[in-house]
N, CA, C and O atoms as CSV, one atom per row, in Angstrom:
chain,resi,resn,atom,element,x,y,z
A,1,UNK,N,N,6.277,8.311,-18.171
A,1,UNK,CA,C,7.628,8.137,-18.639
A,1,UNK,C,C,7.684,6.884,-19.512
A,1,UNK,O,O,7.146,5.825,-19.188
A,2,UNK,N,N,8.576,7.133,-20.978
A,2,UNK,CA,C,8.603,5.605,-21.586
A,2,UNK,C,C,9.852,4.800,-21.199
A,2,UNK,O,O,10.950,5.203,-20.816
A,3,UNK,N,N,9.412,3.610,-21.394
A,3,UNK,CA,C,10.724,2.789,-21.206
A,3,UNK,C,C,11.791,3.004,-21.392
A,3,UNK,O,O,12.605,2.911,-20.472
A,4,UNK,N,N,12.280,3.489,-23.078
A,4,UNK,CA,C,13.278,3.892,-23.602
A,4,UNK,C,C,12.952,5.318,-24.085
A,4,UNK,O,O,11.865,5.716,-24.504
A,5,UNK,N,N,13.925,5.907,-23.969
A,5,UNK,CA,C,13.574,7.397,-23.985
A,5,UNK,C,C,15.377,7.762,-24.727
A,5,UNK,O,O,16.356,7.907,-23.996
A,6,UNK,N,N,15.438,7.849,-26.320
A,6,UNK,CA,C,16.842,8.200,-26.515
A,6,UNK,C,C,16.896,9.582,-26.719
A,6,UNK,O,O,17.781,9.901,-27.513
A,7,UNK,N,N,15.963,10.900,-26.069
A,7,UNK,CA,C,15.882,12.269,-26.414
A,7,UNK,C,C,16.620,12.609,-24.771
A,7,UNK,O,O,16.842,13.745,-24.350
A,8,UNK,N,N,16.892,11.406,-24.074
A,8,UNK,CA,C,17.168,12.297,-22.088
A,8,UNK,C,C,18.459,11.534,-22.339
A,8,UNK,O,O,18.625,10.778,-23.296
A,9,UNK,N,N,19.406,11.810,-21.349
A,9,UNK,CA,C,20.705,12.055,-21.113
A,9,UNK,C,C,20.997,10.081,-20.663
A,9,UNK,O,O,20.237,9.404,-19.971
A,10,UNK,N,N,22.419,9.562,-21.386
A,10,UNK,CA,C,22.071,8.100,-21.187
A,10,UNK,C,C,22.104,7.118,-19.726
A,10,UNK,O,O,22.029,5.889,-19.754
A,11,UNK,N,N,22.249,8.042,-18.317
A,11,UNK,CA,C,21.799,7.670,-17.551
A,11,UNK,C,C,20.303,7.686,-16.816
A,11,UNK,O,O,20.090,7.414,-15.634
A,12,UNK,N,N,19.305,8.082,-17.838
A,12,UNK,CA,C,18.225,8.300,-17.841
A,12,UNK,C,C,17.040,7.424,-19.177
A,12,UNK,O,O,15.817,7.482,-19.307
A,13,UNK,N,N,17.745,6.932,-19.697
A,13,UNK,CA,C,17.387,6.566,-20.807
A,13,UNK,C,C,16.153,5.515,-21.020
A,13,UNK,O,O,15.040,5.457,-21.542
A,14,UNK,N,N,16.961,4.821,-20.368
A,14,UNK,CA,C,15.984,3.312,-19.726
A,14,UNK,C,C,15.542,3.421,-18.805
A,14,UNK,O,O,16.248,3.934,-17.937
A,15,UNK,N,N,14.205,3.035,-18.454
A,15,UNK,CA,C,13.257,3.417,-17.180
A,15,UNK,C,C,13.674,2.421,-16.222
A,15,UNK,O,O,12.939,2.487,-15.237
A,16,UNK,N,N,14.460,1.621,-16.122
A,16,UNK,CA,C,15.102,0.420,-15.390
A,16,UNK,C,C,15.994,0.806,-15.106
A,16,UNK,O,O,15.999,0.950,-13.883
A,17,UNK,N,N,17.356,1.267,-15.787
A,17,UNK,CA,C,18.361,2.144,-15.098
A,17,UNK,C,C,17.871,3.668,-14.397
A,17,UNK,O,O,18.490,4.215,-13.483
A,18,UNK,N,N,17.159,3.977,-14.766
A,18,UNK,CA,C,17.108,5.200,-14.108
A,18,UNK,C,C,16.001,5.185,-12.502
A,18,UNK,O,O,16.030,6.017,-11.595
A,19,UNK,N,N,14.942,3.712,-12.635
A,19,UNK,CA,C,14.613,3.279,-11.372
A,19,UNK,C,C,15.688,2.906,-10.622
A,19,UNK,O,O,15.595,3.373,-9.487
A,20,UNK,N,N,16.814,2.160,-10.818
A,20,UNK,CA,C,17.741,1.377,-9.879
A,20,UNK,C,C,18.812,2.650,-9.571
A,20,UNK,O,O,19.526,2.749,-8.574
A,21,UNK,N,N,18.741,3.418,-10.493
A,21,UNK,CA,C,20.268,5.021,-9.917
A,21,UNK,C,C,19.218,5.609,-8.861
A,21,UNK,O,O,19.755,5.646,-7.754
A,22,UNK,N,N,17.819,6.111,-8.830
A,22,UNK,CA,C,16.928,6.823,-7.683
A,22,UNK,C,C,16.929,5.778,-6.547
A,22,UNK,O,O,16.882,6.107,-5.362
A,23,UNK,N,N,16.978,4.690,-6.910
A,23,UNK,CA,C,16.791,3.972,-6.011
A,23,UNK,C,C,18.075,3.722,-4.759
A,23,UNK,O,O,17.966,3.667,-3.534
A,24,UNK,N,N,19.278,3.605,-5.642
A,24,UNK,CA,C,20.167,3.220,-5.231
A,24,UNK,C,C,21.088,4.758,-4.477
A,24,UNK,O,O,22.112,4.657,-3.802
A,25,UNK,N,N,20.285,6.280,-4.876
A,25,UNK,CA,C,21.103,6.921,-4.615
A,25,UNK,C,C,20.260,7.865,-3.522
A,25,UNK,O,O,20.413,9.062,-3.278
A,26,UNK,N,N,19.323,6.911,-2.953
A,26,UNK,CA,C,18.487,7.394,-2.176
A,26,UNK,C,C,17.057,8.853,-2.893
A,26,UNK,O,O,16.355,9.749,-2.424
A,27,UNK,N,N,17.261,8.424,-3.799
A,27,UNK,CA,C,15.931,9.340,-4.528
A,27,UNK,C,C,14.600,8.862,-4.727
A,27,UNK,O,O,13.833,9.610,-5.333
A,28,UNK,N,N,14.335,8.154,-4.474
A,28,UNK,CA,C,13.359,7.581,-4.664
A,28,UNK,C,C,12.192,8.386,-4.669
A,28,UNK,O,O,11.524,8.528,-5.694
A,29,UNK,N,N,11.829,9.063,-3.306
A,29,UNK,CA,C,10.634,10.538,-3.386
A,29,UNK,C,C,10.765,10.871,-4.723
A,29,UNK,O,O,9.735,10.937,-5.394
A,30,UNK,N,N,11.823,11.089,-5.230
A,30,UNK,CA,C,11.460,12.299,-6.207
A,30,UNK,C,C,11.454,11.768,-8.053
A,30,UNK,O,O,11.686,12.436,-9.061
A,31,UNK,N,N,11.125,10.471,-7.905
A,31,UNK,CA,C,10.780,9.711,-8.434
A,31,UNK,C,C,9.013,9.169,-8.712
A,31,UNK,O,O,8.389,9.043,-9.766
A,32,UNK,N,N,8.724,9.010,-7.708
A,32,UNK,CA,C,7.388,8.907,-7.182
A,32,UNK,C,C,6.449,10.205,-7.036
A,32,UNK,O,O,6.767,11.298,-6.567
A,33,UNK,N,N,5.089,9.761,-7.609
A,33,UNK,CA,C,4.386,10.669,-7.582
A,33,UNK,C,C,4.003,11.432,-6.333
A,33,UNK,O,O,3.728,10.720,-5.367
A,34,UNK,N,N,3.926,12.864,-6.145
A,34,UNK,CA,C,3.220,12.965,-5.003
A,34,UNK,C,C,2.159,12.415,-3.732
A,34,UNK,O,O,2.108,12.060,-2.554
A,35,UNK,N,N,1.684,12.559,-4.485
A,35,UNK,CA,C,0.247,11.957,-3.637
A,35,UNK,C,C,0.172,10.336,-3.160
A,35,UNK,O,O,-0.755,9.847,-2.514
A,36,UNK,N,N,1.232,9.708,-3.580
A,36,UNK,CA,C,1.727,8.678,-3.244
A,36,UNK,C,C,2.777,8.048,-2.011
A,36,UNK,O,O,3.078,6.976,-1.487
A,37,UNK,N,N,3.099,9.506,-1.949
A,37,UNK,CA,C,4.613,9.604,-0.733
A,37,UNK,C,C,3.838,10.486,0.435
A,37,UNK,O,O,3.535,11.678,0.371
A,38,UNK,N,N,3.612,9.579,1.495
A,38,UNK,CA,C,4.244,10.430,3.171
A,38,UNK,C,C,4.830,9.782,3.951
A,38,UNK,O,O,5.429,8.713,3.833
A,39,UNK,N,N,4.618,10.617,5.011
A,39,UNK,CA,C,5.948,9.915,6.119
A,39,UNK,C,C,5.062,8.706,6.862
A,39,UNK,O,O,5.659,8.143,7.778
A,40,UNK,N,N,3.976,8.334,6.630
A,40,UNK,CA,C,3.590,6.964,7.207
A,40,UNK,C,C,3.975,5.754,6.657
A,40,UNK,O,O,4.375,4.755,7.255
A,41,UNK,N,N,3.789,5.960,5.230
A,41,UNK,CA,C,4.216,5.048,4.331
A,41,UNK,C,C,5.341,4.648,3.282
A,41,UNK,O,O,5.358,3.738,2.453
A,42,UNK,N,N,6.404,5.765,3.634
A,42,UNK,CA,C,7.861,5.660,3.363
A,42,UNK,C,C,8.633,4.537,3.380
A,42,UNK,O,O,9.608,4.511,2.629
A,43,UNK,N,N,8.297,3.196,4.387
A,43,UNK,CA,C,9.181,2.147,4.936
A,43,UNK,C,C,8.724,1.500,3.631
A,43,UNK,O,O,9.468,1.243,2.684
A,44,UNK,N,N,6.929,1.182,3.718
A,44,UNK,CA,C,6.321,0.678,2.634
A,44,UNK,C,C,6.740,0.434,1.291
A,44,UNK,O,O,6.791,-0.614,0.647
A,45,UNK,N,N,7.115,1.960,0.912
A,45,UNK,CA,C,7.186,2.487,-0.583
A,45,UNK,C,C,9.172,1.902,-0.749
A,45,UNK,O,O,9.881,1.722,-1.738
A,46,UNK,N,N,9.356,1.814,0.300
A,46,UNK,CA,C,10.800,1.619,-0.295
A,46,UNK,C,C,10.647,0.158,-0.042
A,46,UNK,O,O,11.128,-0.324,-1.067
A,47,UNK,N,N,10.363,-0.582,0.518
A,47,UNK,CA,C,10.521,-2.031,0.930
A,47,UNK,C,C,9.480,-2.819,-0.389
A,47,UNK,O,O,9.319,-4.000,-0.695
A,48,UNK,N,N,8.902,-1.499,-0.955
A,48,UNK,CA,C,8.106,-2.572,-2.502
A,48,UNK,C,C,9.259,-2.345,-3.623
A,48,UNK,O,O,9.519,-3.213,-4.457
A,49,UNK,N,N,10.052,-0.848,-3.548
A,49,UNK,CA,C,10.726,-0.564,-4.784
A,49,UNK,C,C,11.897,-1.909,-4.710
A,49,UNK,O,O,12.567,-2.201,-5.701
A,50,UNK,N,N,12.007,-2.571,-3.540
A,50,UNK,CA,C,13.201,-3.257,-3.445
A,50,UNK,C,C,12.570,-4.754,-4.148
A,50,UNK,O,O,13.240,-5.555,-4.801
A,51,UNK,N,N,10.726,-4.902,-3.730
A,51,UNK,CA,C,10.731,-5.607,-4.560
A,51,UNK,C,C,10.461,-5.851,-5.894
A,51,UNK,O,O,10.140,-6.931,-6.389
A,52,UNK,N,N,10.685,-4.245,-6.731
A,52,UNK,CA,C,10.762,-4.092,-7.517
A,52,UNK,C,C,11.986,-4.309,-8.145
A,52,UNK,O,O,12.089,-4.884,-9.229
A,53,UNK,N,N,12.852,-3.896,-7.544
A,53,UNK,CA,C,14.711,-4.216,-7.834
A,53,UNK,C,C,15.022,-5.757,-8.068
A,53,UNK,O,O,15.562,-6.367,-8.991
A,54,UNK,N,N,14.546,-6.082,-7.034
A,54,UNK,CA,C,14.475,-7.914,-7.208
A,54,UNK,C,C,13.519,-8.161,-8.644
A,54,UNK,O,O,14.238,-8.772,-9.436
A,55,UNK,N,N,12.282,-7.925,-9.196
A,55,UNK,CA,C,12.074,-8.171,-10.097
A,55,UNK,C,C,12.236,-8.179,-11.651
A,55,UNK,O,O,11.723,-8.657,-12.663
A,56,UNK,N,N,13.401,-7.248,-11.178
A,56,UNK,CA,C,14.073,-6.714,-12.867
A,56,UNK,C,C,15.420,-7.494,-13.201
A,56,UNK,O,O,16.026,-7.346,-14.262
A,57,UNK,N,N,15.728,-8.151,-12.402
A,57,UNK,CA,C,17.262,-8.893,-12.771
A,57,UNK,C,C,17.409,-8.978,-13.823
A,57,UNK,O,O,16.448,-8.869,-14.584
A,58,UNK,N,N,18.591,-9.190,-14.250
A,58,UNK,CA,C,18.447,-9.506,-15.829
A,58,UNK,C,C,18.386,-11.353,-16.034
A,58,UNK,O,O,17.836,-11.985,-16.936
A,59,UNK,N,N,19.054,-11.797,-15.010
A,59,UNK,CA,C,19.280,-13.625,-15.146
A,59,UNK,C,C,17.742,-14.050,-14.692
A,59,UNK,O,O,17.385,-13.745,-13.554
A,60,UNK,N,N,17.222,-14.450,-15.193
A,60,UNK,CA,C,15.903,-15.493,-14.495
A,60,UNK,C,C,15.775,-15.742,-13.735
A,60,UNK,O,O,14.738,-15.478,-13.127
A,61,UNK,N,N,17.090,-16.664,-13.074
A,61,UNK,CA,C,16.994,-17.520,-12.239
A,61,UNK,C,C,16.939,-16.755,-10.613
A,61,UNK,O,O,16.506,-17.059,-9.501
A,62,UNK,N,N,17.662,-15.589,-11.250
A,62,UNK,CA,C,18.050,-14.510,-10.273
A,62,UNK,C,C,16.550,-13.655,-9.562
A,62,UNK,O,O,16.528,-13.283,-8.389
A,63,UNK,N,N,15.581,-13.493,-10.361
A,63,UNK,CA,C,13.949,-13.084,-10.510
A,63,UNK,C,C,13.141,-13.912,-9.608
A,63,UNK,O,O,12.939,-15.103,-9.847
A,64,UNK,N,N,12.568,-13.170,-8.340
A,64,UNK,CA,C,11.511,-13.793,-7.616
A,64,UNK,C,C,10.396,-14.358,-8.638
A,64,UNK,O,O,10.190,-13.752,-9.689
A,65,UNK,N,N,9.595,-15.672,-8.270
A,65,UNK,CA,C,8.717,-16.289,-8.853
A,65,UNK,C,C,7.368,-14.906,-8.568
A,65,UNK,O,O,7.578,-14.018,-7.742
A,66,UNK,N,N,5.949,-14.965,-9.463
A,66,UNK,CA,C,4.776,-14.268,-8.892
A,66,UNK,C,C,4.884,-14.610,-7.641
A,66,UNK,O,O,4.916,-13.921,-6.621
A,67,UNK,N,N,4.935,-15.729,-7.808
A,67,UNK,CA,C,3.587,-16.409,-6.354
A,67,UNK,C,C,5.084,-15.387,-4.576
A,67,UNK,O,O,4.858,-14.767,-3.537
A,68,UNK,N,N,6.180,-15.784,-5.206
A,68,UNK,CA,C,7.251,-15.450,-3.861
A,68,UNK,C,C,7.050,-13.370,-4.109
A,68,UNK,O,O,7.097,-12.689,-3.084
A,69,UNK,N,N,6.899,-12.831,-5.152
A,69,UNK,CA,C,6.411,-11.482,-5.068
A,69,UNK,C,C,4.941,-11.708,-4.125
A,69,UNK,O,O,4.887,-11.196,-3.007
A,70,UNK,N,N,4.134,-12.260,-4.497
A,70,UNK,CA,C,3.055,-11.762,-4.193
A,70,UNK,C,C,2.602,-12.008,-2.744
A,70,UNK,O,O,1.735,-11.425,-2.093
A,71,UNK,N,N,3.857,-13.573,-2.230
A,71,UNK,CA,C,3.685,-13.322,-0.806
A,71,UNK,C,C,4.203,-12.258,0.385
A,71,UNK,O,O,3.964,-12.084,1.580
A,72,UNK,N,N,5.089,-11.620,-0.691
A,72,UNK,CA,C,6.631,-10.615,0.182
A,72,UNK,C,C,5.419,-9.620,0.119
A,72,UNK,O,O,5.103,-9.155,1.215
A,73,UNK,N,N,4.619,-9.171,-1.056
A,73,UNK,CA,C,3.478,-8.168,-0.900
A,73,UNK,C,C,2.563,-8.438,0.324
A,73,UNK,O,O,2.365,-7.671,1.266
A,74,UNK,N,N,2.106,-9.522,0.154
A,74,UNK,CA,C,0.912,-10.005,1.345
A,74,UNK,C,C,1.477,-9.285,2.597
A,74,UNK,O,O,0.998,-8.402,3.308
A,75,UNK,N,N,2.974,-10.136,2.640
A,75,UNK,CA,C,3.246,-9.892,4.089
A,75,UNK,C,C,3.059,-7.947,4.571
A,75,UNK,O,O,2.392,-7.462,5.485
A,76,UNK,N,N,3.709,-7.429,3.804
A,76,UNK,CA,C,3.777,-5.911,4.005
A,76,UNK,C,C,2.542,-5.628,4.191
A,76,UNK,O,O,2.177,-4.984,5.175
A,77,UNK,N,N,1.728,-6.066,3.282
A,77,UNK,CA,C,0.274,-5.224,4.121
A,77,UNK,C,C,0.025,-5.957,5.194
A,77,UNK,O,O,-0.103,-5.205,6.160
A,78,UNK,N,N,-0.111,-7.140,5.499
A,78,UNK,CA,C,-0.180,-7.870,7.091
A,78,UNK,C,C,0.175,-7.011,7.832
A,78,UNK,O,O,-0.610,-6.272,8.426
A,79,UNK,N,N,1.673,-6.950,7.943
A,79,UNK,CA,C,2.181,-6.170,8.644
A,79,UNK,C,C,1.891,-4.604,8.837
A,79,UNK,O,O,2.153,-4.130,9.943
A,80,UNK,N,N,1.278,-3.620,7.669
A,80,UNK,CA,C,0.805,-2.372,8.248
A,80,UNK,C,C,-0.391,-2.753,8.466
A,80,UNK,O,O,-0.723,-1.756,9.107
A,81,UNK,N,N,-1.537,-3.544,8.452
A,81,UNK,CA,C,-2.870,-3.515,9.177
A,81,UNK,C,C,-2.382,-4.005,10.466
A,81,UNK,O,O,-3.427,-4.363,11.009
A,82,UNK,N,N,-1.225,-4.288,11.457
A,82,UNK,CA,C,-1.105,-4.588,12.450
A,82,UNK,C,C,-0.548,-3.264,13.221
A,82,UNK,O,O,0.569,-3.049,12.750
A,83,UNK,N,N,-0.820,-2.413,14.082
A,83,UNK,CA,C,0.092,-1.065,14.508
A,83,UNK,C,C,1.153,-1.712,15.223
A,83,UNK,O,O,2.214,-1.109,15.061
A,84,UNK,N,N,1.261,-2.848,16.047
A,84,UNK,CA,C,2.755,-3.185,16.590
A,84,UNK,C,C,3.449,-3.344,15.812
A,84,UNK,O,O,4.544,-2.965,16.228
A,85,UNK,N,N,3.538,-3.781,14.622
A,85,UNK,CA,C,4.605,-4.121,13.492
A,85,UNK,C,C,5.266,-2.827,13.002
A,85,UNK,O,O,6.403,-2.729,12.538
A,86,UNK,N,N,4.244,-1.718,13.206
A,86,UNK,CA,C,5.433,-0.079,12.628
A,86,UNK,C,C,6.142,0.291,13.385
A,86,UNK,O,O,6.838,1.228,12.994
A,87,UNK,N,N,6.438,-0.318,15.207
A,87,UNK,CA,C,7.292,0.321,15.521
A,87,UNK,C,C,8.579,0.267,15.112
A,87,UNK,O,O,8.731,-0.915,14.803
A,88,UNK,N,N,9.827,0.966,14.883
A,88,UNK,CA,C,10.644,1.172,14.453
A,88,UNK,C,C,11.872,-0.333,15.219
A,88,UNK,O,O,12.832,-0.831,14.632
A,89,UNK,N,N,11.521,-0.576,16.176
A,89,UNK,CA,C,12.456,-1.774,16.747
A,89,UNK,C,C,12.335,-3.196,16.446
A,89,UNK,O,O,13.150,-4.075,16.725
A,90,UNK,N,N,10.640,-3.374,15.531
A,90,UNK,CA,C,10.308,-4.297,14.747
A,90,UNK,C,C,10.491,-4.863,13.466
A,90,UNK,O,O,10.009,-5.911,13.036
A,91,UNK,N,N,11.691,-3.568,12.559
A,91,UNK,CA,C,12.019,-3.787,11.624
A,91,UNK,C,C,12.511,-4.553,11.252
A,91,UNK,O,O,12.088,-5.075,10.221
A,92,UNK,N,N,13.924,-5.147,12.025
A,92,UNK,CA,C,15.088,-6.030,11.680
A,92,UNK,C,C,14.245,-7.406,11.922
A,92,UNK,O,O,14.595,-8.446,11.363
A,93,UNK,N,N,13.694,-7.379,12.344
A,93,UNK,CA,C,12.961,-8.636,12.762
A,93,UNK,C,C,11.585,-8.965,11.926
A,93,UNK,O,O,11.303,-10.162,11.964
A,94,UNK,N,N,11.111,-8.540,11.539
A,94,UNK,CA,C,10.272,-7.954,10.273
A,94,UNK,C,C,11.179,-8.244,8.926
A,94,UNK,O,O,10.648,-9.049,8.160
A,95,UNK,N,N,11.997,-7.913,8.657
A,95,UNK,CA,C,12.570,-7.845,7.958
A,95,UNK,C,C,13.277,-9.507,7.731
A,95,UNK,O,O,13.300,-10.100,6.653
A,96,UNK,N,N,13.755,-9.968,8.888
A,96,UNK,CA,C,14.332,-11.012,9.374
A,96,UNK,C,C,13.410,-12.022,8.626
A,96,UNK,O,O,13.870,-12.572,7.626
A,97,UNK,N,N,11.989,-12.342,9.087
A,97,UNK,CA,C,10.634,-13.212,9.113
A,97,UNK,C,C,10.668,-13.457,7.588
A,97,UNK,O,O,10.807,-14.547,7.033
A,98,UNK,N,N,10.501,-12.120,6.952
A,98,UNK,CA,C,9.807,-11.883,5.502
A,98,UNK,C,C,11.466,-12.389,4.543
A,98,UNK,O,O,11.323,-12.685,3.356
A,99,UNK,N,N,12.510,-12.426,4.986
A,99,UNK,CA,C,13.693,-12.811,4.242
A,99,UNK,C,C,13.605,-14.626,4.165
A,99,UNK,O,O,13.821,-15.346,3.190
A,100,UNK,N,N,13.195,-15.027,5.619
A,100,UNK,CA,C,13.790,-16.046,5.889
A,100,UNK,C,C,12.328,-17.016,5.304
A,100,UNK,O,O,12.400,-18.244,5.350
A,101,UNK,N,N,11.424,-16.529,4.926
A,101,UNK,CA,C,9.906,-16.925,4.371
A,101,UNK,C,C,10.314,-16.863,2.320
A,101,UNK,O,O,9.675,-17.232,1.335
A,102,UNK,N,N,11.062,-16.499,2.427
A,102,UNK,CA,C,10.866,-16.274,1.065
A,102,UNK,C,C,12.267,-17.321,0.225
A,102,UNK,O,O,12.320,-17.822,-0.899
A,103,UNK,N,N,13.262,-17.319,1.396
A,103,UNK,CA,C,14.570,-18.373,0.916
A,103,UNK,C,C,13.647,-20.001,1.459
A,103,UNK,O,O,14.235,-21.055,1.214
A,104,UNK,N,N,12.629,-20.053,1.974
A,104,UNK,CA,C,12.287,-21.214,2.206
A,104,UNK,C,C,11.570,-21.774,1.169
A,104,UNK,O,O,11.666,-22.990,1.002
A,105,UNK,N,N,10.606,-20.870,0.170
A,105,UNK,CA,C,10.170,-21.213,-0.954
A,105,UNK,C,C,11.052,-22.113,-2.098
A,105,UNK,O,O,12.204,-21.802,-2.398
A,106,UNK,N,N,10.426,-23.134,-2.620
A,106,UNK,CA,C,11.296,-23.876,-3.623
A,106,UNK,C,C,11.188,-23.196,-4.983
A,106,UNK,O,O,10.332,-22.318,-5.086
A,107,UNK,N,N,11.856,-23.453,-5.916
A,107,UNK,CA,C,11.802,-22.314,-7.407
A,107,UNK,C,C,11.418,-23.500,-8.200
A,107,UNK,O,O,12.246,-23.748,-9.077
A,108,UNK,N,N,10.599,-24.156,-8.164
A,108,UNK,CA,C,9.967,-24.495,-8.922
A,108,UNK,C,C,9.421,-23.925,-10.488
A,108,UNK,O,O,9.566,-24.315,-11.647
A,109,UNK,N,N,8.873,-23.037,-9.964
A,109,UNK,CA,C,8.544,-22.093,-10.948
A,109,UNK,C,C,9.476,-21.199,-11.921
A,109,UNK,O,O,9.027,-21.198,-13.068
A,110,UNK,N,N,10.095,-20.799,-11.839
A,110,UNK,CA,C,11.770,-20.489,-12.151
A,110,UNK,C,C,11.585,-20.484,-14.060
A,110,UNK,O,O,11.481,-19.582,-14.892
A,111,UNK,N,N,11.618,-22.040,-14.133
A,111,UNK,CA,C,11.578,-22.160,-15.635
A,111,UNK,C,C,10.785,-21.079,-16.366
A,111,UNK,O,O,11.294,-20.228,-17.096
A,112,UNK,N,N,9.343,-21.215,-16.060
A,112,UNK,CA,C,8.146,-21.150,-16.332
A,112,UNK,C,C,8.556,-19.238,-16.564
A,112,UNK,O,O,8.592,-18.591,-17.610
A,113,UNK,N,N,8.748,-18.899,-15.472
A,113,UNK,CA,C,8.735,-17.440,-15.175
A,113,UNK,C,C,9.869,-16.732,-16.265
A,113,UNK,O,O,9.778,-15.714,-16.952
A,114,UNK,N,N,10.793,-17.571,-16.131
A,114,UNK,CA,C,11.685,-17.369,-17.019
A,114,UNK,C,C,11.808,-17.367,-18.878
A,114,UNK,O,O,12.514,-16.763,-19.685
A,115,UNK,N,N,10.844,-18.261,-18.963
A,115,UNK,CA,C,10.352,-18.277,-20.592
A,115,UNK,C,C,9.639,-17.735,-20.511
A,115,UNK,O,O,9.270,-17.536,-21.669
A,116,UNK,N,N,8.759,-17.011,-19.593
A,116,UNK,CA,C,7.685,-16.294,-19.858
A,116,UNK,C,C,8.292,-14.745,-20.337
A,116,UNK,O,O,7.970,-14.135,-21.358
A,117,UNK,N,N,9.312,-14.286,-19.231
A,117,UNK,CA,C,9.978,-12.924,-19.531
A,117,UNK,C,C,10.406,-12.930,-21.094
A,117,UNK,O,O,10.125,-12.110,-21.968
A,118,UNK,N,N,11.127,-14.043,-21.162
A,118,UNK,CA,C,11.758,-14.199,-22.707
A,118,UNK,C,C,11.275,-13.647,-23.978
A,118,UNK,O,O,11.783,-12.926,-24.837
A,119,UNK,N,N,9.616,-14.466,-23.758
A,119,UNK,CA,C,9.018,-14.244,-24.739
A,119,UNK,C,C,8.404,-12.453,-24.636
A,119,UNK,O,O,8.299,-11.673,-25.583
A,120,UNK,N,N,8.136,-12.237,-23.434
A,120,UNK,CA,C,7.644,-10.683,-23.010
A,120,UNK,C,C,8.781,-9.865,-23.962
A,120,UNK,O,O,8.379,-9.247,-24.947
A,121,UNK,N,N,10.290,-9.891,-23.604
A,121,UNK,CA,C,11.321,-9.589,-24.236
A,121,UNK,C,C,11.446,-9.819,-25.441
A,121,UNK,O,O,12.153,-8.915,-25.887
A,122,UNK,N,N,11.095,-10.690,-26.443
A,122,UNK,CA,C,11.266,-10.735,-27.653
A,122,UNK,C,C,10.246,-10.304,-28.311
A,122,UNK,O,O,10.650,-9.614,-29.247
A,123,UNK,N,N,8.722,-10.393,-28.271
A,123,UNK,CA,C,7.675,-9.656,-28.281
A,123,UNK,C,C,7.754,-8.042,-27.840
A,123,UNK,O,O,6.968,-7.322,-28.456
A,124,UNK,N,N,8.572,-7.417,-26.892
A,124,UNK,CA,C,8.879,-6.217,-26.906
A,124,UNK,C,C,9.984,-5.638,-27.829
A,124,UNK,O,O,10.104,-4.458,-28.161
A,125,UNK,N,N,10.548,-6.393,-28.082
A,125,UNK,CA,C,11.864,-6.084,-28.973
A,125,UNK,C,C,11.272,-6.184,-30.140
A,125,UNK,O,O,11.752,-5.253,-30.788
A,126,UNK,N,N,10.354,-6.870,-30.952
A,126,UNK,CA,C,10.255,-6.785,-31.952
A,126,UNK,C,C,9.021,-5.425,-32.549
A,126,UNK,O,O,9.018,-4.805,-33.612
A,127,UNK,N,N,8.210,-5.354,-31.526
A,127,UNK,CA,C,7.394,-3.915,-31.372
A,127,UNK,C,C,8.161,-2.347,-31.424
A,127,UNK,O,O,7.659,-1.240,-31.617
A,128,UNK,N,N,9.756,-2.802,-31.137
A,128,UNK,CA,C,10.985,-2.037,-31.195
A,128,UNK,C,C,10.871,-1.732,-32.341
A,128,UNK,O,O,10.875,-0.513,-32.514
A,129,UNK,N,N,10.728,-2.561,-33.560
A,129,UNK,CA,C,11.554,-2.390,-34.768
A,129,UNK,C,C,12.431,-3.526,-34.966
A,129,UNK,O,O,13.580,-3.303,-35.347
A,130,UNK,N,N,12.087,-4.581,-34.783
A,130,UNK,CA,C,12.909,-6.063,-35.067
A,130,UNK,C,C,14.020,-6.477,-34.308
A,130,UNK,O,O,15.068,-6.936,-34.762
A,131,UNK,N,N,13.723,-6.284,-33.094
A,131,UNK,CA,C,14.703,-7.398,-31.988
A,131,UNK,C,C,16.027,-6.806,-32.309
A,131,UNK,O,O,16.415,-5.758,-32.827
A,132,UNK,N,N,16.662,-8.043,-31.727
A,132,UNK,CA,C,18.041,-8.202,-31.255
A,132,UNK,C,C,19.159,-7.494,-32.257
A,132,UNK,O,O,20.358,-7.550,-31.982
């Protein structure tokens, strides 16, 4: 699928709006490739798309740093190489750990991440056909 797509219908258009409507309207399966989706790894696949949701903000400041993605990743696989962590009564608390680990991080990085998108964005825009 391309990013921008102006031949599909305009809630489909942008591969960013049309991730956050599956996402948000519980579609997600049917979004995702087969062979990618079962029922073991369902919690998984939705608890990354979210940190996928978090990574698309449009404000910067609003955008997890790499390093705070890549620990929210760590943790999820921690947590499925452990079998007590899938039971279902471990979630909120799971969930709890990995929230309260990630507001403790300082944003240091913030700036950095943030001029970095910029330039990603203006360098994509101009591969457009000349930006803004």
């Amino acid at each position: 699928m391309k990013a921008i797509s102006f031949d599909k219908p305009e809630g489909e258009r942008n591969l960013t709006v049309y991730f956050l409507n599956a996402l948000k309207e519980d579609r997600l399966v049917h979004i995702l490739q087969d062979c990618m989706v079962n029922q073991d790894n369902m919690r998984q696949l939705i608890e990354v798309a979210n940190i996928a949701k978090k990574c698309i903000r449009i404000k910067g400041e609003e955008r997890p740093s790499m390093k705070e993605v890549s620990m929210e990743l760590e943790g999820l696989r921690a947590s499925a190489k452990h079998p007590w962590t899938n039971d279902e009564s471990n979630i909120e608390e799971t969930n709890h750990l990995l929230g309260t680990s990630m507001e403790t991080i300082r944003f240091e990085e913030m700036a950095s991440t943030s001029a970095g998108y910029h330039n990603l964005q203006n360098r994509l825009m101009q591969s457009l056909g000349g930006g803004r």
